[in-house]
Residue, then its C-alpha position, 0 to 999 in steps of 0.5 A: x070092048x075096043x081093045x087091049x092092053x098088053x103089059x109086060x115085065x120081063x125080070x132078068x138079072x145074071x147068075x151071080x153068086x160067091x160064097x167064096x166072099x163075105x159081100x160080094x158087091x156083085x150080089x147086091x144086084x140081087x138085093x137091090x132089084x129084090x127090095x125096090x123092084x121085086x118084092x114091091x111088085x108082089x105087093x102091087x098084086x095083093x093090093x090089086x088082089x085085095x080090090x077085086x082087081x085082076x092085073x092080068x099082066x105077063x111077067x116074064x122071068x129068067x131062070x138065072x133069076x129064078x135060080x137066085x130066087x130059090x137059093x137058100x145062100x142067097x136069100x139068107x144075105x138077102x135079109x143081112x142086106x136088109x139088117x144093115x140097111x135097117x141099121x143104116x136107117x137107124x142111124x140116119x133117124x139120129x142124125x137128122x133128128x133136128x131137120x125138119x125137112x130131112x126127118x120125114x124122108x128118113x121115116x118114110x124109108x124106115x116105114x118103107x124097109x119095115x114093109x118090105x120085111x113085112x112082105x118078105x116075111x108073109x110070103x116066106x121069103x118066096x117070091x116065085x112062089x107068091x108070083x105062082x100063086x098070083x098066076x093060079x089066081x088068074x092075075x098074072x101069066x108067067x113065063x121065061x126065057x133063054x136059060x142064061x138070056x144069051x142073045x141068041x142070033x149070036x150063037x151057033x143054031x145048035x146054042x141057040x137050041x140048046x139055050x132054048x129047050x134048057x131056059x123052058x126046063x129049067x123054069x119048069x124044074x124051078x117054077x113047076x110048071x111049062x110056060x107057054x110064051x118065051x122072050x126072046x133076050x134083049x128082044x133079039x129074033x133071027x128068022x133061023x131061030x124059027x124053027x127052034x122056038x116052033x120045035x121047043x113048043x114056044x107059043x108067043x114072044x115078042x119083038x121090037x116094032x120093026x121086027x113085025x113092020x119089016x115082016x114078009x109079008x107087011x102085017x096090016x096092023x102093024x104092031x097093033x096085032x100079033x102076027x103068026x110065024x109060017x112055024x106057028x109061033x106068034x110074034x108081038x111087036x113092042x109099041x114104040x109110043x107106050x115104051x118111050x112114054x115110060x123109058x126115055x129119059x128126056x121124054x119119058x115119065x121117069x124124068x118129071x122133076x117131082x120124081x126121086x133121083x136115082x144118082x143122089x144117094x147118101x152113099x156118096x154125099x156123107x162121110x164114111x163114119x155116116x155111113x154105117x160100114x156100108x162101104x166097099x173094099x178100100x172104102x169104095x164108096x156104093x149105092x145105098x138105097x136113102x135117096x133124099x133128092x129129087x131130080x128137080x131138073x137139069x144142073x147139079x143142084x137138087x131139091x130134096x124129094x118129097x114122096x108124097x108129091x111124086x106119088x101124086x105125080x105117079x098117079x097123074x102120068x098112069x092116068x096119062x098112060x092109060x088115056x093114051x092108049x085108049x087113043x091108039x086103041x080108037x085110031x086104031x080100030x079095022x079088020x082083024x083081031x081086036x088091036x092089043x098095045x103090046x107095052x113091054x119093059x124091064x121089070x127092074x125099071x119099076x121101083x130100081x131105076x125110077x122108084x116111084x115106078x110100082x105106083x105108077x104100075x099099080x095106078x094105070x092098072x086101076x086106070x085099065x080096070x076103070x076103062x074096062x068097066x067103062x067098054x073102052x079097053x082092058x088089060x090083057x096077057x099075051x097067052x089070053x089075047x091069043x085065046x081071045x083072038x085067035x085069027x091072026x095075019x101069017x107073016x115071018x118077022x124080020x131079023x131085029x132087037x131093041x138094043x140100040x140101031x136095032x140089031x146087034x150091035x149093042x151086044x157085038x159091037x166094039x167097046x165104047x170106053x176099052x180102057x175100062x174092059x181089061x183088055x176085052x171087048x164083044x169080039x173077044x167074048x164071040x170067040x171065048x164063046x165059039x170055042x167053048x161051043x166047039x168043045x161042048x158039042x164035040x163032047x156030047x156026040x163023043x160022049x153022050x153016055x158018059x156017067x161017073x166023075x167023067x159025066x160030071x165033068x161034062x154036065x157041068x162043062x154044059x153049064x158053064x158054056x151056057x152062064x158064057x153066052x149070057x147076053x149081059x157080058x157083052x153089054x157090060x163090056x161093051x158100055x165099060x160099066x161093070x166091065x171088069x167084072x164081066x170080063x173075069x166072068x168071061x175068061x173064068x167061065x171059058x177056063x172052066x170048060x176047056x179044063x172040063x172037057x178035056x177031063x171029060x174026053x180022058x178015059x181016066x181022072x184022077x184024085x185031084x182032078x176029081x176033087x176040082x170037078x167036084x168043088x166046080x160043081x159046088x161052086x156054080x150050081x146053076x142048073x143043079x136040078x137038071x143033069x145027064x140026058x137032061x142036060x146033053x140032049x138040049x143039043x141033040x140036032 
């Protein structure tokens, strides 16, 4: 065998839930990511299953997510979503009844929304559950990361520790079980965080490619081995070649003619009276999921989308895929460990963002499996290369993210469109940020045995720091998409904890004090599973 192939899926989406509101346009993320992204993937795997073949992938998910996952609310709208968009469908079937070129693409949507109950239904709404057990079958490694995917060069050590240590117990309360590898969110590493990874027990993450090729001292593979932290954690270096090939738009495969639009959705293109109430409020007009055009090519005009043609296309780029990395593997043969091209991606890019995505991952699998029987390379996840070879180079890796510039500037920098933030930008979400740390930790050395309503207070104080530092404010605030909603996240998460703290701090609450605390808790139950000492020793220096 000449080498491997690493591939990683890293699953994140923010903790977003309201029961307060009938459809939140906030929860669709979730329903969106689960139909196109989530639920294809474990169906990828039982195929692959099916074949005999091992996919022996990492997939990495976050304990937001992994939280929305298990939540009864949010699965029960999961199949509404599902109803309507199977009535929507329905309704499309009627319309376009005497088209021929538009009737197919309708059918295989309805073909496509009845396999994904199918699916939901086999596995009983559980997709944690099915991924475990794809993992106890040896096909998958899973793992986790931040509690809230904060970038974490941006916080204070003491956050920063506490992101960690609460992000591996909270996939541990969720999932059942202690990851060995950790991503580090948007990839984001400063050389301080060494020995908080090194003392929460986090074997392996994985980097940009600079953030091994800047190290001390240089690695003499470059990204093509994993090198080994003085602190004993090992770092992977994303393969720039195999991430461009599948994430640029204007090189990448996603951007072939033959594939489906993602713009193109019916949502926009028909009436309101089309659309089968799937509309927003005051009939804002959203992303229904029926996309019947290619991207064809540069200009507005667009072919309609043929699936078949794409999945044939889909197969074709896999086998392109693969051949390419059986090259750098050969180029890439010396000293050392046997080279691993590290190839790591947003989970959600697979069937969300490019749909035909899941077949592309399904095919270059079947590829791998073919070049393995063939001694060229295999598929292999992070924690088994490590076990495979373990004599790795010793070197601390460079500060770096894979965010654009490649530090931290995609999360710090200023607001690109500010007329489109309510008045916030990153540098307003640092400071809503520090002070709320600054409140919390104080609490929790003042504090630390507090119980009663006083504890309650505090623990959910804790949380709602934690869902402050998620990374993904920044970003949306910051690309001005989404933005208003982040910013009303931001400032409602750093109201909650300073009116906590400072009921926490009091030596008496109130009835009505009492009942605010408690419907606080009721309404964010994240980390529901983990309180008291569970929660407040995260901090603990």
């Amino acid at each position: 065998m000449l080498g491997y192939v690493a591939i990683v899926l890293h699953a994140h989406l923010p903790w977003v839930r309201h029961p307060e509101h009938a459809r939140p346009l906030e929860e669709r993320w979730l329903h969106e990511a689960l139909w196109e992204s989530y639920l294809p993937l474990v169906d990828v795997l039982a195929r692959l299953e099916a074949d005999g073949i091992a996919a022996r992938i990492t997939v990495s998910i976050s304990p937001t997510l992994a939280a929305m996952l298990a939540d009864p609310l949010l699965r029960k709208r999961f199949v509404l979503h599902m109803d309507r968009l199977e009535r929507l469908a329905a309704q499309e079937e009627r319309r376009t009844r005497s088209d021929a070129a538009l009737r197919p693409i309708v059918a295989f949507y309805r073909a496509r929304i009845e396999a994904t109950r199918a699916t939901w239904e086999r596995i009983s709404g559980d997709v944690l559950g099915a991924l475990v057990g794809h993992e106890d079958r040896g096909s998958i490694e899973l793992s986790t990361t931040s509690v809230t995917h904060a970038y974490l060069p941006a916080l204070t050590r003491s956050s920063a520790r506490a992101q960690v240590k609460l992000g591996l117990r909270a996939f541990e309360a969720l999932v059942g079980r202690r990851p060995r590898g950790l991503w580090l969110p948007e990839c984001g590493f400063d050389p301080s965080l060494l020995p908080e990874l090194a003392a929460a027990g986090v074997g392996y993450t994985v980097l940009d490619a600079h953030g091994l090729e800047l190290a001390l001292p240089r690695p003499p593979r470059g990204v093509l081995a994993p090198i080994l932290s003085p602190s004993g954690v090992a770092f992977f270096g994303r393969d720039p070649r195999a991430s461009r090939e599948v994430w640029s738009r204007e090189a990448g495969y996603p951007g072939h003619p033959d594939y489906r639009d993602f713009y193109r959705d019916i949502g926009f293109d028909l009436p309101e009276a089309a659309l089968a109430g799937e509309i927003g409020p005051g009939g804002a007009r959203l992303m229904t999921g029926l996309k019947y055009h290619r991207i064809t090519g540069p200009g507005p005009h667009k072919e309609l989308w043929d699936p078949a043609a794409a999945e044939a296309r889909a197969r074709a780029d896999a086998e392109r895929f693969v051949a390419e990395r059986v090259g750098a593997i050969r180029a890439g043969q010396g000293r050392g460990p046997r080279p691993v091209v590290v190839a790591p991606y947003d989970a959600e890019l697979f069937g969300h963002w490019w749909f035909e995505g899941p077949l592309f991952l399904e095919h270059a699998l079947r590829a791998l499996h073919r070049a393995e029987l063939a001694g060229e390379i295999a598929p292999v996840t992070l924690g088994a290369y490590l076990a495979a070879e373990p004599d790795l180079a010793v070197a601390e890796p460079s500060a770096s993210s894979w965010g654009e510039g490649g530090f931290g500037e995609a999360w710090l920098g200023r607001a690109l469109e500010p007329d489109r933030t309510d008045g916030m930008s990153p540098a307003h979400l640092v400071r809503h940020v520090r002070h709320a740390e600054h409140a919390v930790q104080g609490l929790v050395r003042a504090r630390r045995g507090a119980d009663g309503v006083a504890g309650r207070a505090l623990d959910q104080a804790i949380r709602e720091l934690v869902l402050l530092e998620a990374s993904d404010w920044g970003f949306m605030i910051r690309r001005g998409e989404m933005a208003a909603y982040a910013a009303a996240r931001v400032r409602a998460h750093a109201s909650r904890v300073d009116r906590l703290c400072r009921l926490a701090g009091r030596g008496w609450i109130g009835e009505a004090e009492a009942r605010w605390i408690e419907a606080t808790c009721e309404r964010t139950p994240f980390l529901a599973e983990l309180e008291g000492e569970h929660l407040r020793d995260a901090f603990d220096a």
